[in-house]
C-alpha positions in Angstrom: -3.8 -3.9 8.1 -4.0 0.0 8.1 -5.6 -0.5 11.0 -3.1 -2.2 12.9 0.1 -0.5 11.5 -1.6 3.1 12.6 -2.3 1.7 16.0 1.0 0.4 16.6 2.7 4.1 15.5 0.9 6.2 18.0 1.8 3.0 20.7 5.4 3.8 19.8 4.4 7.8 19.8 3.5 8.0 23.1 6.7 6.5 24.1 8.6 8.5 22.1 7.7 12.0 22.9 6.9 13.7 26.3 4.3 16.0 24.6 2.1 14.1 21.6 1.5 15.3 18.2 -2.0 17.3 18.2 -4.5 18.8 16.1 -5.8 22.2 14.6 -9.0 22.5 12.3 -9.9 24.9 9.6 -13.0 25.3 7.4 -13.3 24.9 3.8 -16.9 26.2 3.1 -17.9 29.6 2.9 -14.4 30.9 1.7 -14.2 33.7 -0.5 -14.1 33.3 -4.0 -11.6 34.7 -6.1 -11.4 34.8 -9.9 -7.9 33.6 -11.2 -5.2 31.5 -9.9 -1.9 30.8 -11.8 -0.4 27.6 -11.2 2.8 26.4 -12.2 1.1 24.2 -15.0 -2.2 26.4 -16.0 -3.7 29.0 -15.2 -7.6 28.7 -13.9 -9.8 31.3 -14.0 -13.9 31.7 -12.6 -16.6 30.1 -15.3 -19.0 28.3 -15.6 -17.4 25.3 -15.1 -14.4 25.9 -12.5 -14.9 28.0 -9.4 -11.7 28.9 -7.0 -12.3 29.7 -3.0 -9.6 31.0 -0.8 -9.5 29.6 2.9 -7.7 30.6 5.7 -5.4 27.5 6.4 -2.9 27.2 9.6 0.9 27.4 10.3 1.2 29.9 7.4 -0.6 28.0 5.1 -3.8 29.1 3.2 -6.1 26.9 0.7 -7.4 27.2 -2.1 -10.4 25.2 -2.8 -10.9 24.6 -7.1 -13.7 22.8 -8.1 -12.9 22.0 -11.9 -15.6 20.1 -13.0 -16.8 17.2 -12.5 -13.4 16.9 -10.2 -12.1 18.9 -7.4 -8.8 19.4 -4.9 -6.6 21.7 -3.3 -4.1 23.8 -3.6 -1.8 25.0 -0.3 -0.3 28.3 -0.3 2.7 29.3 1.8 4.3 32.5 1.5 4.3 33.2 -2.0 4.9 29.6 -3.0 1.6 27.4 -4.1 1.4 23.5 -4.2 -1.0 22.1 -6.2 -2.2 18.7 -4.9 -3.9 18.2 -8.1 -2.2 15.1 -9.0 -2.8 13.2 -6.4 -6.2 14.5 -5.6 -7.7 14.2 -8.7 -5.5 13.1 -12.2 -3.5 10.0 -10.6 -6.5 9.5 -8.3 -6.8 5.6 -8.1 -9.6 4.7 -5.9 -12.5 5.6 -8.1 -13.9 8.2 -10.4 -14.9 12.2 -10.0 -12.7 12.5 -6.7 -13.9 16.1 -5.3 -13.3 17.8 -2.0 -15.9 20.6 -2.5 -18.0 18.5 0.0 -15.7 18.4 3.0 -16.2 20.8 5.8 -12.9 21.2 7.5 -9.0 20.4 7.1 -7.0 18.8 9.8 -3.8 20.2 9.9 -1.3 18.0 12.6 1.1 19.3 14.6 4.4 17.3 16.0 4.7 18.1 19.9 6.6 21.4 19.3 4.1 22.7 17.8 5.7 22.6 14.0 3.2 21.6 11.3 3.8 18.3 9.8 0.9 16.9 7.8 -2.7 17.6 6.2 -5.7 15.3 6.9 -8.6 16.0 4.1 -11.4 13.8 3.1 -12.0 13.0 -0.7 -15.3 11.7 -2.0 -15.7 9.6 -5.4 -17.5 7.4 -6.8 -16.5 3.7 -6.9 -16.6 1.2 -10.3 -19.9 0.0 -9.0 -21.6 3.7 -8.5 -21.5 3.6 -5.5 -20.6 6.8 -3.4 -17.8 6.3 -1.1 -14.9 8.7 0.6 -11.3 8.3 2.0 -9.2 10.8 4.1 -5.5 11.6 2.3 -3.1 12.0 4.0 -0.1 14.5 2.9 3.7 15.4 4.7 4.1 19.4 5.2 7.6 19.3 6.7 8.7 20.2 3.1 6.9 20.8 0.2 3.5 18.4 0.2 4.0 15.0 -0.5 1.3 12.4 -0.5 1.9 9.9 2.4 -1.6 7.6 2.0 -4.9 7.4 2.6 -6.9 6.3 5.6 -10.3 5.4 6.2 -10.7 6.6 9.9 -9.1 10.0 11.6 -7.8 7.6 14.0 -5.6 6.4 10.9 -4.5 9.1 9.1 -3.5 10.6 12.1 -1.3 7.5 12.7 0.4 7.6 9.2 1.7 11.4 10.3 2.4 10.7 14.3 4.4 6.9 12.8 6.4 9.7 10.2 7.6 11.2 13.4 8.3 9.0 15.5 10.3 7.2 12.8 12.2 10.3 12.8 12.5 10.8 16.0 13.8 7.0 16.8 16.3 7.9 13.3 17.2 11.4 15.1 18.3 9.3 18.2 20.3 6.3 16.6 22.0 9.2 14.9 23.5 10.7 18.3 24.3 7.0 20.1 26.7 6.0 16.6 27.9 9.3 16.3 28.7 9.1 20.1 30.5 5.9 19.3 32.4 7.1 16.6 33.8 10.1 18.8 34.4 7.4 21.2 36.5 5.2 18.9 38.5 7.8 16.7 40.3 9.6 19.4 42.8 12.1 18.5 40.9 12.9 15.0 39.4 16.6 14.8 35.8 16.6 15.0 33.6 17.2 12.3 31.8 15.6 8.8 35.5 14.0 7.7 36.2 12.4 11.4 35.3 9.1 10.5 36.5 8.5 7.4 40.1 9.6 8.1 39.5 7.9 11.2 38.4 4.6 9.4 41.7 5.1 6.9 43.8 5.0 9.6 42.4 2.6 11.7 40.4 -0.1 10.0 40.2 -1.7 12.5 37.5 0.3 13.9 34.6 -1.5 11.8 35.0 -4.5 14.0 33.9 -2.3 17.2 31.0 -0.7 15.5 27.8 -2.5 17.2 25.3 -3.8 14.8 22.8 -0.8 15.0 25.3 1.6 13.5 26.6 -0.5 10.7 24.6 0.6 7.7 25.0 4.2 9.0 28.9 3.7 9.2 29.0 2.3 6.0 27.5 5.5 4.3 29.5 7.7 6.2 32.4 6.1 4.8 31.2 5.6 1.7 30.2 9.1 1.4 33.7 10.2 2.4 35.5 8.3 0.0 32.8 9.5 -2.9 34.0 13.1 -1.6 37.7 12.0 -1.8 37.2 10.9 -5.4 37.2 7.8 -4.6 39.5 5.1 -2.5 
């Protein structure tokens, strides 16, 4: 099912975009090691049990690599701002036991078609029920702080998870201008801006009969939205 779903995302992709989302690698072995990193929950520090390498990441992102055994994961700097994907990577990890990343070789970072980073492809090994030794590729969102998105079990996946995330957005982005195009349309004489509709609609209630079926649910919120603002109508 995976399968299909991801396949069907980069379909509508390359419809949707002129330019397609792409990809950019970075290492994780060999990095420095450093001996302290303060988190917002702990603070973890070089032993004999819990080693910390730094790696150079892209689009202003570094890594930081923490094996913390007999589990491991990462942690994405930007700026001065870490996110620790320890949660999903390792405490709420679901799939089997001693999930590690120590053993991957590189990150895939994707790109949307202007170039902006949108999500992180890294591959996990554990250790299934059975003891068996088995791996999966997570997949996180980077247009805001890192959020878990899935998990994949081919590149070709993951990389649909992120590219279906933007299209979706893009096809969102788009409906967006056509109601808001019909709105203008419809509420004539009302001075443009966030409160258009909704004195529109209070004048003219009419106008819900002329909204086409796509826009509904969005007219709705607007409106809804308005009169929340209002205090209520």
């Amino acid at each position: 099912m995976i399968r299909v779903i991801a396949l069907s995302l980069l379909a509508f992709a390359s419809h949707a975009y002129a330019a397609e989302p792409k990809s950019q690698y970075s290492s994780l072995q060999n990095c420095p090691a450093v001996d302290r990193l303060k988190l917002a929950s702990r603070t973890l520090e070089r032993s004999g049990r819990t080693a910390i390498f730094h790696c150079a990441g892209v689009g202003g992102f570094s890594v930081y690599v923490v094996d913390d055994d007999p589990r491991s994961f990462l942690v994405l700097e930007r700026g001065k701002t870490l996110y620790s994907l320890e949660r999903p990577m390792a405490s709420a990890f679901s799939l089997g036991n001693f999930p590690n990343v120590t053993g991957a070789k590189q990150a895939e970072w994707r790109l949307d078609p202007a170039g902006a980073l949108a999500g992180l492809i890294v591959r996990v090994a554990y250790q299934r029920a059975d003891g068996a030794a088995a791996s999966t590729l997570m997949v996180f969102d980077l247009r805001s702080e890192p959020t878990i998105i899935g998990a994949a079990k081919t590149n070709e996946e993951a990389r649909g998870l992120i590219d279906g995330m933007l299209v979706a957005r893009t096809l969102e982005e788009k409906l967006s201008r056509e109601c808001n195009a019909i709105y203008v349309s419809l509420c004539k004489g009302f001075a443009p801006g966030p409160e258009m509709l909704g004195d529109c609609f209070d004048a003219r209630p009419a106008i819900a009969d002329e909204i086409p079926q796509k826009c509904v649910a969005d007219f709705q919120t607007n409106v809804e939205n308005y009169h929340e603002a209002k205090g209520g109508h």
